[in-house]
C-alpha positions as CSV (number, residue, x, y, z in Angstrom):
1,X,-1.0,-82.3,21.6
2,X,0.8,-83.1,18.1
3,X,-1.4,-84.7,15.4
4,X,-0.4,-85.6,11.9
5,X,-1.2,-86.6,8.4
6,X,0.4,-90.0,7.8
7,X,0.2,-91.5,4.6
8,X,-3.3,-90.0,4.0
9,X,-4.6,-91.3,7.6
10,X,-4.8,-88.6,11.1
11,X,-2.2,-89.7,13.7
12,X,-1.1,-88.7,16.9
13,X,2.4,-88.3,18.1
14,X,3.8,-89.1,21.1
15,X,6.6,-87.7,23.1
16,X,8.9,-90.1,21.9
17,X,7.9,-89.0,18.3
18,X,5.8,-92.2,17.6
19,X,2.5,-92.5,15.4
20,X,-0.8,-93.2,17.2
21,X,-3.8,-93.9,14.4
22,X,-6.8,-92.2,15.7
23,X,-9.4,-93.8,13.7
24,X,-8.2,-97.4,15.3
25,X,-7.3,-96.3,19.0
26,X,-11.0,-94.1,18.6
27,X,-12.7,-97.9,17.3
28,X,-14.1,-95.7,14.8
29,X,-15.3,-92.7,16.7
30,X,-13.0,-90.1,14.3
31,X,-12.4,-90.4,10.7
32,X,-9.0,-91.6,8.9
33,X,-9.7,-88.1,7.6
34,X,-6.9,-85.3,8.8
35,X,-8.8,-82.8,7.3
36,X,-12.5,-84.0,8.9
37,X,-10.9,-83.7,12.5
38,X,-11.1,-80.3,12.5
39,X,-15.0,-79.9,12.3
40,X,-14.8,-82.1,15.6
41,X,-12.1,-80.5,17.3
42,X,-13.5,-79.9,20.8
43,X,-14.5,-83.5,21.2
44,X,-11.3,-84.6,19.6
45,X,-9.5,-83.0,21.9
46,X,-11.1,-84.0,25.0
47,X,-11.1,-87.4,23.4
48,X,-7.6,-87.0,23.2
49,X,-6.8,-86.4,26.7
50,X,-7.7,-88.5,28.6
51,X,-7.7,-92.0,25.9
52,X,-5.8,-95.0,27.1
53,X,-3.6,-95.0,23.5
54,X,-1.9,-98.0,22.2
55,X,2.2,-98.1,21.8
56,X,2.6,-96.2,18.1
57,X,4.6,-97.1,15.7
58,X,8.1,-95.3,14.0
59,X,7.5,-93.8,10.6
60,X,9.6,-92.2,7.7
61,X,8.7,-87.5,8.0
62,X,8.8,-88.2,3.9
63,X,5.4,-90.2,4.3
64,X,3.4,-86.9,6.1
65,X,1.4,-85.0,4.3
66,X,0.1,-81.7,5.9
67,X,-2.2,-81.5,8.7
68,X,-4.5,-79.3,7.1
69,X,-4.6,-80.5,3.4
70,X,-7.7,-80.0,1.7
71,X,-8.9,-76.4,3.5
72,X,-12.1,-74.5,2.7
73,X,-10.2,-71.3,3.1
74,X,-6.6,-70.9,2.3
75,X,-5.3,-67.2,3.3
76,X,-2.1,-65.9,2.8
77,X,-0.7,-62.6,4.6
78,X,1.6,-60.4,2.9
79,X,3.8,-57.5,4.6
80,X,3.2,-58.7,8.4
81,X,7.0,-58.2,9.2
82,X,8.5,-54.6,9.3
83,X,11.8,-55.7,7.7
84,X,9.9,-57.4,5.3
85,X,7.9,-54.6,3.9
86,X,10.7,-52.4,3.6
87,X,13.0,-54.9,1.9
88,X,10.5,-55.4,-1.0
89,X,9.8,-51.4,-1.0
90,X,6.3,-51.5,-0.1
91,X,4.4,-49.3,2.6
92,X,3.9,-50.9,5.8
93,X,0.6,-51.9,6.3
94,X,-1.2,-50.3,9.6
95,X,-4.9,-51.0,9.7
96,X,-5.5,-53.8,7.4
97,X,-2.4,-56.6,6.1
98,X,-2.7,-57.4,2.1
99,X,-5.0,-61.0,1.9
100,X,-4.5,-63.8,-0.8
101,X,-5.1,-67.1,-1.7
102,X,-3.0,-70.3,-2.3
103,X,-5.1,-72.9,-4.5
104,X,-5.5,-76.0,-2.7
105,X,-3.9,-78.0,-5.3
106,X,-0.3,-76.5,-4.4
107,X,-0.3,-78.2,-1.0
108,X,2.0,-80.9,0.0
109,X,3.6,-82.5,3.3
110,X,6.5,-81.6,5.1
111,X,9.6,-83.5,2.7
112,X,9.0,-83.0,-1.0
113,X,11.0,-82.4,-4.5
114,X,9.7,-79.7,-6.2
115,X,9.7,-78.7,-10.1
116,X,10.7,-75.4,-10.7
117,X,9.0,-73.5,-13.2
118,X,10.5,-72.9,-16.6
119,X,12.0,-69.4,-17.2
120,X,10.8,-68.4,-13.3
121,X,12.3,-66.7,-10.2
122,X,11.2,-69.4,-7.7
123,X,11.4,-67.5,-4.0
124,X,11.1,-68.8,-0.3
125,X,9.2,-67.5,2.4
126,X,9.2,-68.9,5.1
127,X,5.8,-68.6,7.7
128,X,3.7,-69.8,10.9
129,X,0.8,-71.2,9.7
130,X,-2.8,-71.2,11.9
131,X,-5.3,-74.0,11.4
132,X,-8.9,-73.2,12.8
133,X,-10.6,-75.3,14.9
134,X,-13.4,-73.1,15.7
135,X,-15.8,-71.3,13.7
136,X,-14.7,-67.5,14.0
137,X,-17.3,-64.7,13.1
138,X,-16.5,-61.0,14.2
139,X,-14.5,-62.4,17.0
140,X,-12.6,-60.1,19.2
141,X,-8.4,-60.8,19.4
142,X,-9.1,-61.5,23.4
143,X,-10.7,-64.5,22.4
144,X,-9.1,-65.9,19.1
145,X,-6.9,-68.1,20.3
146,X,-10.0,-70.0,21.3
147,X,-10.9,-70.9,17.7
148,X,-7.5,-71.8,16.2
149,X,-6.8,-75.7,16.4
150,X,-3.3,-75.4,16.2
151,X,0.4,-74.0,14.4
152,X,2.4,-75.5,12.1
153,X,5.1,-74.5,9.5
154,X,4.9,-73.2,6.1
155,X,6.9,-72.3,2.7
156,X,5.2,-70.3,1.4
157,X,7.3,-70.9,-1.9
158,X,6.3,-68.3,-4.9
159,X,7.4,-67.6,-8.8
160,X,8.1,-64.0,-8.7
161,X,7.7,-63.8,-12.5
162,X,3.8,-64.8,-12.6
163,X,3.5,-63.3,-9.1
164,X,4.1,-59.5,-11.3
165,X,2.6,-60.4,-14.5
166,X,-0.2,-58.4,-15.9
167,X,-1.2,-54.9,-15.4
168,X,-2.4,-56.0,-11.4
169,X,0.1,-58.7,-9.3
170,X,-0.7,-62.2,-9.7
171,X,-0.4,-63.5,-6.2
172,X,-2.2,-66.3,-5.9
173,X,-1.5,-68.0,-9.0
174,X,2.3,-66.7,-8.3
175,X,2.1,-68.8,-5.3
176,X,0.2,-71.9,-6.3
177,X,2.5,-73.8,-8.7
178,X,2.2,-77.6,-7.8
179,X,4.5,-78.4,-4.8
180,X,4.4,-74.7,-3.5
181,X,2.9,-74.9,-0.3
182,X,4.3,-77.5,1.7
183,X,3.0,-77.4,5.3
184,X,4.1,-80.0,8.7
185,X,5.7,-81.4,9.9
186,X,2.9,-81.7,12.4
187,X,0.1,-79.5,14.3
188,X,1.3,-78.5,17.3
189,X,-1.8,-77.0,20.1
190,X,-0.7,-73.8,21.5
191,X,-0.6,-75.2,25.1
192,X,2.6,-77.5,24.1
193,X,4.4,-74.1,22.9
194,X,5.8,-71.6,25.9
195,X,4.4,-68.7,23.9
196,X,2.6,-69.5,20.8
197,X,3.5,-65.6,20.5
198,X,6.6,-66.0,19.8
199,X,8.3,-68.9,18.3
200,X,11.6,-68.6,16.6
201,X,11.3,-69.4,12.4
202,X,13.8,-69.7,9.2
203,X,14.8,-71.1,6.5
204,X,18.6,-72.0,4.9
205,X,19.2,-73.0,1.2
206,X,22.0,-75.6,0.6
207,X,22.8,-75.6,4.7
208,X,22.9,-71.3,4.6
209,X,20.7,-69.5,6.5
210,X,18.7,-66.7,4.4
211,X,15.9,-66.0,7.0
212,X,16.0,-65.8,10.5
213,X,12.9,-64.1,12.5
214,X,10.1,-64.6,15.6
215,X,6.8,-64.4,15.3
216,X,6.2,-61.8,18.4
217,X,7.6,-59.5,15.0
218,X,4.4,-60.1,13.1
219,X,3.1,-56.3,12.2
220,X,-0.3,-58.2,13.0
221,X,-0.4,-61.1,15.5
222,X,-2.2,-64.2,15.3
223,X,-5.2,-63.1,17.6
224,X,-4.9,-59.8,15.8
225,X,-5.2,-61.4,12.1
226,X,-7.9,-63.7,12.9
227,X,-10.0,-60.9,14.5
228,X,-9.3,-59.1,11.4
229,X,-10.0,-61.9,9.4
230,X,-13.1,-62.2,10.7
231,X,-14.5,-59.0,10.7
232,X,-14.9,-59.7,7.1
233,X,-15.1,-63.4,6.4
234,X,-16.1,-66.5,8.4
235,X,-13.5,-68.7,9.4
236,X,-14.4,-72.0,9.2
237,X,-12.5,-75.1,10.7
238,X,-9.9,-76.2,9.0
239,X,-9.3,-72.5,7.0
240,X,-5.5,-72.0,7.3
241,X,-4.0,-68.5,7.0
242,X,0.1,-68.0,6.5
243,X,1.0,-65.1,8.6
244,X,3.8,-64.0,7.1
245,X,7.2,-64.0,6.2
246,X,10.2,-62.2,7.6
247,X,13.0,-60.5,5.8
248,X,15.6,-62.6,3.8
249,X,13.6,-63.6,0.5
250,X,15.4,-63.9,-2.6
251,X,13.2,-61.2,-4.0
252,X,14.6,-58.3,-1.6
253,X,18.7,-59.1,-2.2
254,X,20.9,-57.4,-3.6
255,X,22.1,-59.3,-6.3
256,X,18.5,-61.3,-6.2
257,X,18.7,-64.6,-5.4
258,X,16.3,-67.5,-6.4
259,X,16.4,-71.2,-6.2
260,X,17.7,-73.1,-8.9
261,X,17.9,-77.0,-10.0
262,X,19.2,-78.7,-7.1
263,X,18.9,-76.9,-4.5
264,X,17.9,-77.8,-1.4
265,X,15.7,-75.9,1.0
266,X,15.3,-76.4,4.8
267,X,12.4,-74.3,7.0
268,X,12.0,-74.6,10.6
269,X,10.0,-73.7,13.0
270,X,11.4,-73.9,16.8
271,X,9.0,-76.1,18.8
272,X,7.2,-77.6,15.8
273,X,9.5,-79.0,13.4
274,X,11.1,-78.9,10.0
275,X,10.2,-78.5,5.9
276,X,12.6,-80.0,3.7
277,X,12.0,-78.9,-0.1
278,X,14.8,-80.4,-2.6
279,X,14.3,-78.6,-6.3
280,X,14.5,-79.9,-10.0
281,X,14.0,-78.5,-13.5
């Protein structure tokens, strides 16, 4: 099952890529509200399955918004790729991956333009993203898939300058600039993906490729993260973690590299879809 944000209103998509609203073919039963299907999940889903749906409609990807986009809990993963961590010279993590926010304010759909900030180093990262569909309390990675809702794709775009400031690292006001979290173009269920363990992800800038990497690569996995996670915190549905990026950012090149006006970015995810960022001063 794909679902969608459409112009503010939960879809589903078809296989020929069409848009289903839910809150008409349900006569009411689930909320316009993307982000409210998530603390009905399991009836949604069986809903899903087995509804009669109407013939949907053709839409423009610039009128999504993300799947997930007003999350209680927005977690961010840093140094879950080997490559990674040693391009950006920091120790490999083993029992426990760096954690930190994105303020919800950053997130966007799938095809946006977005300002860069003045005097910055504006970086891509490319990630899967988890949504939650079930509340997860000290759950065991055996059983985490259970309480994810579904995968999508992520930039998880960050301004290198702020991210460093200070006499401790700013991450999560590096990584929150407005526009710097675009997520879609869709949430895909992991039953529609051969093996949600390992799905091919990159990014290019102006039709190059600067990251290429799969997710069975992740240091921790997605079981293993959200049984981590959890262990700590309660995940609620709807939370969204970024996993992680691979090697390629801007940050770890030698010259560095960052974005600059005009550029455009492009971030896929194989078996979910496609970001398209284009930036401006």
């Amino acid at each position: 099952m794909r679902i969608a944000n459409l112009d503010n209103r939960l879809v589903l998509l078809t296989d020929d890529a069409l848009a289903v609203d839910v809150e008409r073919a349900s006569a009411g039963r689930f909320s316009s509200d993307p982000q409210q299907v998530y603390s009905q999940w399991a009836p949604f889903r069986a809903w899903a399955e087995q509804a009669e749906l109407p013939q949907g409609t053709p839409f423009d990807p610039a009128e999504l918004g993300s799947p997930a986009p007003r999350p209680g809990q927005l977690l961010g993963i840093g140094l879950n790729y080997r490559a990674h961590a040693d391009e950006t010279g920091f120790t490999v993590p083993d029992t426990l991956p760096p954690v930190f926010t994105k303020f919800g304010s950053s997130i966007t759909g799938p095809v946006t333009r977005v300002r860069l900030p003045e005097g910055g180093h504006t970086d891509w990262e490319v990630e899967l993203v988890v949504v939650i569909g079930a509340q997860a309390r000290q759950v065991d990675a055996e059983s985490a898939w259970q309480h994810v809702a579904g995968l999508t794709a992520g930039q998880d775009l960050s301004e290198r300058i702020t991210q460093m400031a200070g006499p401790v690292p700013q991450f999560s006001l590096g990584k929150s600039f407005p526009g710097f979290t675009p997520m879609g173009p869709c949430l895909v269920t992991p039953d529609e993906l051969a093996d949600p363990d390992d799905l091919e992800l990159g990014c290019a800038v102006n039709g190059e490729s600067v990251q290429k990497g799969r997710t069975r690569d992740l240091i921790f996995s997605v079981p293993a993260l959200v049984a981590k996670l959890s262990a700590i915190l309660t995940l609620q549905p709807g939370d969204v973690i970024f996993t992680g990026t691979p090697s390629g950012v801007g940050l770890g090149r030698t010259p560095q590299r960052f974005l600059a006006d005009g550029d455009e970015l492009v971030s896929h995810i194989k078996g979910i879809g496609e970001l398209r960022q284009t930036f401006h001063r």
